[in-house]
N, C-alpha and C positions, 0 to 999 in steps of 0.2 A: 480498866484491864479486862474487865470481864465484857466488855463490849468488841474488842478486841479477839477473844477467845472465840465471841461469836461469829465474827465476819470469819476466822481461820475455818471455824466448822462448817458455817454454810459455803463457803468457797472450797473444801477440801468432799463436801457433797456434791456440788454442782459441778464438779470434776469428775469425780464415779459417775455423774449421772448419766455426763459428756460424754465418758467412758465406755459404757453400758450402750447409749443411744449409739456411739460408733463400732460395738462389736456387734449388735445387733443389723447395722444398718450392716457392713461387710457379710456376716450369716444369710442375710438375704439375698445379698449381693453372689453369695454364691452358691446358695440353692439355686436364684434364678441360671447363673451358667453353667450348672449342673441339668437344669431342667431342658435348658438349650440345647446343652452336649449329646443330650438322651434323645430328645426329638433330633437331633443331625444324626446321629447313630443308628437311632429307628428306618428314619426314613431314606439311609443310606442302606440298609437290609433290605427296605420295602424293594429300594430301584435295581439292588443287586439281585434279587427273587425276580421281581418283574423281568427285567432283560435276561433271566439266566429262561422262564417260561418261553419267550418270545421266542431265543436261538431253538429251543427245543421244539416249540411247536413250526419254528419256520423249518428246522433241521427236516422234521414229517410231514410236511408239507412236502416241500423238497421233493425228499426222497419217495415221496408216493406218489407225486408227476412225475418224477425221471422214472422213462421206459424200461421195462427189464432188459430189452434188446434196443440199440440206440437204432438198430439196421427197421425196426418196426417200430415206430410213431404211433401217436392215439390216429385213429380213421373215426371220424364222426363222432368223435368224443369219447371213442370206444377204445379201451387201451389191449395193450399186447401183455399180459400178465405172465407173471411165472407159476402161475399155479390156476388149477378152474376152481371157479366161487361156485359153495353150494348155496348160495341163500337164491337164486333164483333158476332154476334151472328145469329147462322146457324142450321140445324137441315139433320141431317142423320138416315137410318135404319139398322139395322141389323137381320137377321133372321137366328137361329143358330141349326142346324139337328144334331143329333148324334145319329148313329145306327137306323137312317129313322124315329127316335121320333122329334117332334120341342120340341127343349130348350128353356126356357123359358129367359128372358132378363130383370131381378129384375128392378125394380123399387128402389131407392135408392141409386142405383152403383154412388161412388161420393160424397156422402152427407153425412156429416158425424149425426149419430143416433141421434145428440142432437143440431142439426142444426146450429152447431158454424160456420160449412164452407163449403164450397162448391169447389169442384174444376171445371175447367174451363171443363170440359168432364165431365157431368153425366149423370144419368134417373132420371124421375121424375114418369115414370110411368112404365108399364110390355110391354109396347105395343113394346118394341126395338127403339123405339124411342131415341137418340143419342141427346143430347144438348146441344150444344157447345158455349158457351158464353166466350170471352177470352178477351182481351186487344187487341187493334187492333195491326196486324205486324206479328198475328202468325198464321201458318197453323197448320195443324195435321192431323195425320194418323191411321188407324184402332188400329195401333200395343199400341199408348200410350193411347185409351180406354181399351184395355186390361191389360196392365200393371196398372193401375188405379183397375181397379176388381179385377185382378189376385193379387195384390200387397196388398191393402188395404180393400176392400171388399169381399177376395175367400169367405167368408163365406156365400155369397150372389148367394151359387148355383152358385160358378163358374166350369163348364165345364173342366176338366181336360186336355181333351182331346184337350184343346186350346193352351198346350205346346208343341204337336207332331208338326212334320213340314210334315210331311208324311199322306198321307189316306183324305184328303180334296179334295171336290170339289169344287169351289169358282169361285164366280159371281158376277157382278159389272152392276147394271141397266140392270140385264137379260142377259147380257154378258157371258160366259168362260173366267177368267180371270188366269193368267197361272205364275205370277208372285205370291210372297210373300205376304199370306193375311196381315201381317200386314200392308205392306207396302202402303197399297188402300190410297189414299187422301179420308178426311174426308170433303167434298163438297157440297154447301146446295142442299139436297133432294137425296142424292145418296143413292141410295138401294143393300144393301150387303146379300147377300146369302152364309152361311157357312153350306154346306152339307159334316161330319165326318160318311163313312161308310155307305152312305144313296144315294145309287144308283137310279133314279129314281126322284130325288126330284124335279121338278117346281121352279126355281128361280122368287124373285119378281121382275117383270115389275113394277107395281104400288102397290100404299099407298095414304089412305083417309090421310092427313095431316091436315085435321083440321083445316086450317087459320096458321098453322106453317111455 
């Protein structure tokens, strides 16, 4: 009888034991797809934050290549902004001879007619005064004020005669300068002298600059 009693006991243990080993095995069971759930959830946040950066920074991206004026496109990289950057801002002259007449140097060149933009190269007045207002990091050269005129403003009395490569006399602070007018660096207070056909002309030494 009593051996009897035994087997009931160790059988009614090894049942709890069964027991115990299957609620623990299930506990784990679902810690582990709790721990799953969390990493699917985590790294559902992660790719929701990532692609929500991405839109935002492609958004200004975007919107800081599209032109303020669609009518005025970047010219040599140089855009038509709505507003002048002061992080670089430098002033240059130019004085422009053709056939020993002085050309005149609009006032305008740059600015678009209904003042949505401005590009980082314009005038403001007729005097040749050059304004270079840019982002800082960037130089420039006579070649992309003309291409700015010649491109977007020819109709601002531009000189034709500024597409020959031939028949120029060209001068740099009073200088004989014997390279590529376009190629002049655009430097604060440098004084450009473009004599086409105009033998005889006086290059400019100086310029009253006004506090510029």
């Amino acid at each position: 009888m009593s051996k009897q009693i035994s087997k009931q006991q160790t059988g009614r243990q090894s049942t709890r034991q069964a027991r115990r080993r299957e609620e623990q095995r299930l506990r784990e069971e679902q810690r582990r797809r709790a721990m799953r759930a969390k990493r699917i959830k985590t790294t559902g946040i992660i790719v929701i934050i990532a692609l929500a950066a991405a839109g935002l920074i492609y958004f200004v991206v975007v919107q800081s290549q599209a032109p303020a004026n669609a009518a005025y496109p970047p010219v040599d990289g140089i855009s038509c902004d709505n507003g002048e950057h002061a992080d670089f801002h430098i002033h240059a002259h130019v004085s422009i001879y053709v056939n020993g007449q002085l050309s005149s140097v609009p006032a305008q060149i740059g600015i678009a007619p209904d003042g949505s933009c401005l590009y980082w190269l314009h005038t403001h007045t007729s005097d040749g005064v050059i304004h270079i207002e840019a982002p800082a990091g960037h130089s420039f050269v006579l070649g992309n004020f003309l291409d700015i005129w010649g491109k977007r403003f020819q109709q601002l009395s531009y000189p034709g005669e500024l597409d020959q490569v031939s028949g120029w006399q060209v001068y740099v602070n009073g200088k004989p300068y014997t390279g590529n007018l376009r190629s002049i660096p655009l430097q604060a207070h440098t004084l450009i002298t473009l004599a086409y056909n105009s033998p005889g002309i006086k290059p400019d030494t100086n310029f009253d600059w006004n506090g510029l």
